[in-house]
N, C-alpha and C positions, 0 to 999 in steps of 0.2 A: 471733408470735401469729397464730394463725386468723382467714383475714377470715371476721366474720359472714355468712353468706349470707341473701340479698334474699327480701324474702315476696313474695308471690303478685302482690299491691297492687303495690308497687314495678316491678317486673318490667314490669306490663301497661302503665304511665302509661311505663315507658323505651322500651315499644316491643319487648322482647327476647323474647317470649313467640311458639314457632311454631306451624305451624297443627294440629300434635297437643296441644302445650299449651295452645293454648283448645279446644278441643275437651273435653278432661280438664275445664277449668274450667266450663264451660256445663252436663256432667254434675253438677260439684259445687252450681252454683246452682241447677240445677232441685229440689235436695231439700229440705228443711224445712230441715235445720243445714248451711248449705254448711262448716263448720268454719274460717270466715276470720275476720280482724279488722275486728272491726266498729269504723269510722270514724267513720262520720254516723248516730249513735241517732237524730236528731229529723228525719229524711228521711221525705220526701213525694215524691210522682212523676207530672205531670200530662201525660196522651197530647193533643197538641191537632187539634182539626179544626176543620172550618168555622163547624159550626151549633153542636155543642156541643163542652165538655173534660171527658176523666174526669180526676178527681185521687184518687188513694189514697196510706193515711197506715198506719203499723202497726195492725194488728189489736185492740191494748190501749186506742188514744186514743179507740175511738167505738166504735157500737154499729153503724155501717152506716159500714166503711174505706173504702168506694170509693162515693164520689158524681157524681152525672153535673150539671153546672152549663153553662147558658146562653152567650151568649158576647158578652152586652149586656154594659153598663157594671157596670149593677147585681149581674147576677151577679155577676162577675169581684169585687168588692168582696165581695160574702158569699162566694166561693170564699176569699178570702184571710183574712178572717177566722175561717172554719170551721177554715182552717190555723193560725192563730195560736190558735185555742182549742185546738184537739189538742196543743198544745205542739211543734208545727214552726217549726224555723228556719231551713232550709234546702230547697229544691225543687228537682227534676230536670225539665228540659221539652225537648223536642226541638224544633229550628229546621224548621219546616212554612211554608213560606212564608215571607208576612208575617203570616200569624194569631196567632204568639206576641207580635209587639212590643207589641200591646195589653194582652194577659197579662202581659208583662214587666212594663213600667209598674207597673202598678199591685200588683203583688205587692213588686216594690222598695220603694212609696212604704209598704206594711206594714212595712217591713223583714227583709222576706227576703230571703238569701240566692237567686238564681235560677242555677243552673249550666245554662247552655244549651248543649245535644249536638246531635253530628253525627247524624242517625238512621242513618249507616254503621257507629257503634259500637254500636248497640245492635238492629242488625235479629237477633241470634242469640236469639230469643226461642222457647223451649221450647215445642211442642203448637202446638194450631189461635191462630191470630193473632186475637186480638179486643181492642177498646179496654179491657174490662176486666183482662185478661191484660197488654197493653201498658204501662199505667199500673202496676200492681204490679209486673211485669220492672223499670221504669225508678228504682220507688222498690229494688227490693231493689238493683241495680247501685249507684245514691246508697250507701245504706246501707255497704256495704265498700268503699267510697270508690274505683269501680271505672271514673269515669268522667268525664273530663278537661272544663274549660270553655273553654268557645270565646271568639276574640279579640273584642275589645269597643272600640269607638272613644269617643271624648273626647267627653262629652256636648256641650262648644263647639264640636265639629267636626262635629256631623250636620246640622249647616245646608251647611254646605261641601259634604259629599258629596251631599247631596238635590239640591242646584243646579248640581252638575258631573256629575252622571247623567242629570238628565234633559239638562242639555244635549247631553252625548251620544247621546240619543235626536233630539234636533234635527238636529244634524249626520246622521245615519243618514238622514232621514227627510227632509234638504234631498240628501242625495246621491239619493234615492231620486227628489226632483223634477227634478231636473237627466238624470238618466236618463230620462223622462218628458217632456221636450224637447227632448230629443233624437229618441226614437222619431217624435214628429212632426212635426221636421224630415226627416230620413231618408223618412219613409212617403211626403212632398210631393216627394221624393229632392233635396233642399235639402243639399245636403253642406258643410256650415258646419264642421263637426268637421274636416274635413279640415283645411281652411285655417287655422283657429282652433286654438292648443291649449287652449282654457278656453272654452268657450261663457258662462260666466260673469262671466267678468273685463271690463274697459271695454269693448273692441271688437263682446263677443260680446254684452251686455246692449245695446247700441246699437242693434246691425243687429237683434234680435229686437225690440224695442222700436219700430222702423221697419216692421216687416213687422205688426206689429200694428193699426199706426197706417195701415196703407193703402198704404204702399210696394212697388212691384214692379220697380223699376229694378232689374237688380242694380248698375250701378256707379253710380249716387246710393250705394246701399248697402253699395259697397266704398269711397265715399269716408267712410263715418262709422269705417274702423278706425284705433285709434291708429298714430301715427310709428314706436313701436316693435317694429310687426306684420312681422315677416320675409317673410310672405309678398304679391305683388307686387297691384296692383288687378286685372289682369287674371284672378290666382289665386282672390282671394278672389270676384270678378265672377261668373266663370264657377259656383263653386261656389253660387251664388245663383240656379241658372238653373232652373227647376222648375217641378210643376203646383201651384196654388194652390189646395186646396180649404176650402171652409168650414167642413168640420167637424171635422176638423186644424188649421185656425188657433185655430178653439175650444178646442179640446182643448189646443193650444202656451200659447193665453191660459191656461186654468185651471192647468197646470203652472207659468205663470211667477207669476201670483200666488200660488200655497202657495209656491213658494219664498221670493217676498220676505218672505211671512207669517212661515215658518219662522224667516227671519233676525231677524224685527222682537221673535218670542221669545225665539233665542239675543241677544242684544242685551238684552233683560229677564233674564235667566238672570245676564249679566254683571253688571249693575248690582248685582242681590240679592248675587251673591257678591263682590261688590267691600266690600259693606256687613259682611257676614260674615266677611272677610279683616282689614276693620279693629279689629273687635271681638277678635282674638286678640292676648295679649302680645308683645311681643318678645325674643327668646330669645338667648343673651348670645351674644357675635360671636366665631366660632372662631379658634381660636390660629393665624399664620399657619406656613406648613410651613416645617420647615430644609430641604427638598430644592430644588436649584436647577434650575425649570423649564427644558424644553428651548425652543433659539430656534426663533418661529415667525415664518409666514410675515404681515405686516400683511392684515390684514381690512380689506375693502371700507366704507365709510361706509352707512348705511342711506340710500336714497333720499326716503324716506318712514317717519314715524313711525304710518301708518296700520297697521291688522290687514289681515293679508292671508289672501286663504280663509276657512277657519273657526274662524283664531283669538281667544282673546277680546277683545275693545275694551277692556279696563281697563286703563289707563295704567299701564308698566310694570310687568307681570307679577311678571317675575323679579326686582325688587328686591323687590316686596311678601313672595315666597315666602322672600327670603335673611330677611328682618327678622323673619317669623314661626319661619326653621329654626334661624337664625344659621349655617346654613351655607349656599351656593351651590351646587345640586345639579345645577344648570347647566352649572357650569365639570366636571364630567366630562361625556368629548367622546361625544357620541350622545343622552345625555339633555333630550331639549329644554324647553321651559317649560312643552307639554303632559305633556309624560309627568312632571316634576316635581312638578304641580298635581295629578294621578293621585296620583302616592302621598303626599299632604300629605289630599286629600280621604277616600283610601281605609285610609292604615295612621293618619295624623298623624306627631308627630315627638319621642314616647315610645317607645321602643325597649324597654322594660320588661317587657312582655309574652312578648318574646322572649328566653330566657337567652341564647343564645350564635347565632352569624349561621349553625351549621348549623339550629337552630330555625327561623330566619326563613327563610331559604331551604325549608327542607322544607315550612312552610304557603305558601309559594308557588308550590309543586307544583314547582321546578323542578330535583329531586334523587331520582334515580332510586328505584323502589319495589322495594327488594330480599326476598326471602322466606330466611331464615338456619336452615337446622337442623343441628346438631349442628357447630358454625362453620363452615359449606360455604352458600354462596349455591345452593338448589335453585329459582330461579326469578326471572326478571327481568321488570320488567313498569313501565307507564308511572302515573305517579297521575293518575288522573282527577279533575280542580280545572279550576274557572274563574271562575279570579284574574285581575280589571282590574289589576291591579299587574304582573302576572307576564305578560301579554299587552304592557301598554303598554313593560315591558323587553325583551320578543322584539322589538317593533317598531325599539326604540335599537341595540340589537344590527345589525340587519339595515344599519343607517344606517353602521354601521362599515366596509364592506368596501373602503371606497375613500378614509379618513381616513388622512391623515399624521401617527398619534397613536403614543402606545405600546400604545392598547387596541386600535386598529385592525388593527396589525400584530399582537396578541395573535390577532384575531379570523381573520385570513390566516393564522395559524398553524394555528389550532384546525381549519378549513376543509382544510387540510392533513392533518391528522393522522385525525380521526373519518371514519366511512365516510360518513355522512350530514350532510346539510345541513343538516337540523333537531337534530340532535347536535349540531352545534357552534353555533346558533344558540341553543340551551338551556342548551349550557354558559354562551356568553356572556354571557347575560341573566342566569347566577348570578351572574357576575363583577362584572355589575355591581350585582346587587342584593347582595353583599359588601361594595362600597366604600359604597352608600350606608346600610349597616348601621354602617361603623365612620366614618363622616362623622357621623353620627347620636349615636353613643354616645363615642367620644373627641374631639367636635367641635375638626379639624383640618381642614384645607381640602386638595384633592384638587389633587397637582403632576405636571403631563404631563411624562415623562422622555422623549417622542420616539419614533418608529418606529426610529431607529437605535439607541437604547439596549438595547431589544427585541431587536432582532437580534445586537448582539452580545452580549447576556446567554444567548440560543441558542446561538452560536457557539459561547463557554464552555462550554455545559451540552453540548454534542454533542462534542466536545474530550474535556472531564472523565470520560464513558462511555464513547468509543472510547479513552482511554487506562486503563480501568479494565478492561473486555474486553482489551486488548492484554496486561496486566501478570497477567491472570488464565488467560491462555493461554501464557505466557511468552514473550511478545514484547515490544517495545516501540518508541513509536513516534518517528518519527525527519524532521523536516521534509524536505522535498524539495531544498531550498537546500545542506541543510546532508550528505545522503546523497551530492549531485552534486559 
């Protein structure tokens, strides 16, 4: 039997269509009858901007299709009702910022349908670009069902992400003050950096805390560094030996205070999201693996159950994130509780959205952007995205290169093979956003088989091709023990 072949719709939502056949297709929608299957009769198409949104509806529901509406509350309310009298049940809007999530809102709570676009799929708009023209393009693309919606997080979950964003603007923004007092030590040529690796940590908030307060000894002020400062009183003495001026020590003051400011927010940032973390269910506990972990080496006892840096203060992170995944996204090695709490805030822990983990991956830009015509790849190129998930996975990745794992030696492999460094830093950060796709979706728990397993699974796999080259040139291969 003949496979049916795929319409036009099909095609474009799989991706398979190249850059003559949209090309062909943009011709065909610019006309009156583009001749396609019409999908979404009750489509609507709203362009948005700042101060106002055009929305346009078919030409049959009203006497004026394209109205320009406000972007107060009030509007937005008679915008959505104008749509529900025209007999719409569905809207196209393009992601403009943050200007749509107000629009959003309140077009949902009519119940409408809102399919939110990339505006990289619909910048092929025919003739001179105007918001009139735009909103029409966007309802007729709706119409033949021409135009995919974008990912959408768990309405419980936007408190999470609100609060683990900005605090990552905290963190940015306390690295920013610590740079910032640095400069002013340096300028007074106070070389604390040298001596100090943390101008931050106990010793280094001490001795600034000291020079504030009036102190100019330096070895009074090499006696304030902790026990466990490597470097000797004479080292850290001397590095304290400088011109003092007033308006540098001002300037070090204002620096040290936004930074404790800083802290005293992320510190509130934690709390909120602590509160936020307990308001989600717990999610049933994964099956444990048949695979028998490989032996490792005992870990160190934690000194301190404090946060150290800019980690969060909420009492055990990483159990809170196992009880809401019901899996341990921890126990893969590289992934740490920050970058954990990243994709709990940023994707949650619905995998649904994504049919199969080449999906997930590829909205995480981390799967190269191939151009296919006629089945020959005529162009290779990087996808431009900038995914907190897919950043916070390059950063796990890079933490591999000197792990005693199976991923790590994965990662020393990869290092090996690709020409470049960010190649194989991009592959790795798929691999891992692989496991935690199927950690996700067949909730099992993730078992390290060891850097030695790795390599003899290589060993194998390099064997099995130079005996398959040997036997396809007619040779064959012959140990050395056993030829001598």
């Amino acid at each position: 039997m003949a496979k049916q072949k795929e319409s036009i719709q099909e095609r474009l939502r799989k991706g398979r269509l190249n850059r003559k056949q949209r090309r062909e297709l943009n011709r065909h929608l610019a006309a009156a009858d583009p001749g396609l299957t019409i999908v979404n009769p009750n489509a609507g198409g709203i362009d948005v901007g700042n101060e106002s949104h055009f929305a346009a509806v078919p030409s049959n529901r009203d006497a004026q299709p394209v109205q320009e509406f406000g972007c107060c509350t009030q509007e937005l309310i008679r915008m959505a009702k104008w749509l529900v009298s025209c007999g719409i049940d569905t809207v196209a809007v393009q992601a403009t910022g943050v200007y749509w999530i107000g629009l959003y809102d309140i077009l949902t709570s009519h119940n409408l349908r809102v399919v939110l676009v990339n505006a990289r799929h619909t910048k092929n708009v025919p003739g001179r670009k105007t918001d009139v023209l735009e909103c029409q393009w966007l309802m007729k693309l709706h119409t033949y069902g021409l135009l995919r919606d974008s990912f959408h997080l768990a309405k419980e979950l936007e408190g999470i992400r609100t609060m683990w964003r900005l605090r990552g603007r905290h963190v940015a923004e306390a690295g920013r003050a610590v740079q910032h007092m640095q400069k002013a030590l340096t300028t007074m040529n106070i070389q604390l950096a040298n001596a100090l690796s943390d101008i931050t940590g106990v010793s280094g908030m001490r001795i600034v805390t000291a020079i504030l307060n009036g102190e100019r000894d330096p070895y009074r002020l090499a006696d304030l560094r902790d026990k466990r400062v490597r470097a000797s009183r004479e080292e850290v003495a001397r590095s304290l030996e400088g011109t003092w001026r007033d308006d540098l020590l001002f300037e070090l003051a204002q620096a040290l205070n936004q930074y404790r400011f800083i802290h005293e927010q992320m510190e509130q940032c934690d709390r909120q999201l602590a509160v936020y973390l307990s308001q989600i269910p717990s999610a049933p506990v994964a099956a444990p693996a048949s695979v028998e972990p490989a032996p490792s080496k005992p870990k160190k006892p934690k000194t301190s159950g404090k946060a150290r840096g800019n980690q969060p203060v909420i009492l055990n992170l990483e159990a809170e994130l196992t009880r809401i995944c019901g899996v341990n996204l921890c126990s893969i090695d590289g992934i740490s509780v920050i970058t954990a709490q990243t994709i709990v805030a940023e994707i949650g822990t619905n995998m649904s959205a994504f049919p199969t983990e080449g999906h997930f991956t590829s909205w995480l830009g981390l799967t190269p952007n191939l151009d296919i015509s006629g089945g020959k790849v005529v162009r290779r190129g990087k996808r431009k995205t900038q995914n907190r998930v897919a950043q916070a996975l390059r950063m796990s990745a890079t933490a591999l290169l000197n792990s005693d794992s199976y991923l790590g030696a994965k990662y020393r492999h990869l290092r090996r093979q690709l020409p470049a460094n960010k190649s194989a830093v991009k592959a790795m950060a798929r691999i891992l956003a692989v496991l935690v796709y199927r950690m996700f979706t067949r909730g099992k728990a993730w078992v390290d088989r060891g850097a030695v397993f790795h390599e003899q699974r290589r060993t194998e796999l390099d064997l099995a091709r130079l005996q398959s080259t040997a036997r396809a040139r007619g040779f064959k291969l012959i140990p050395i023990s056993q030829a001598s």
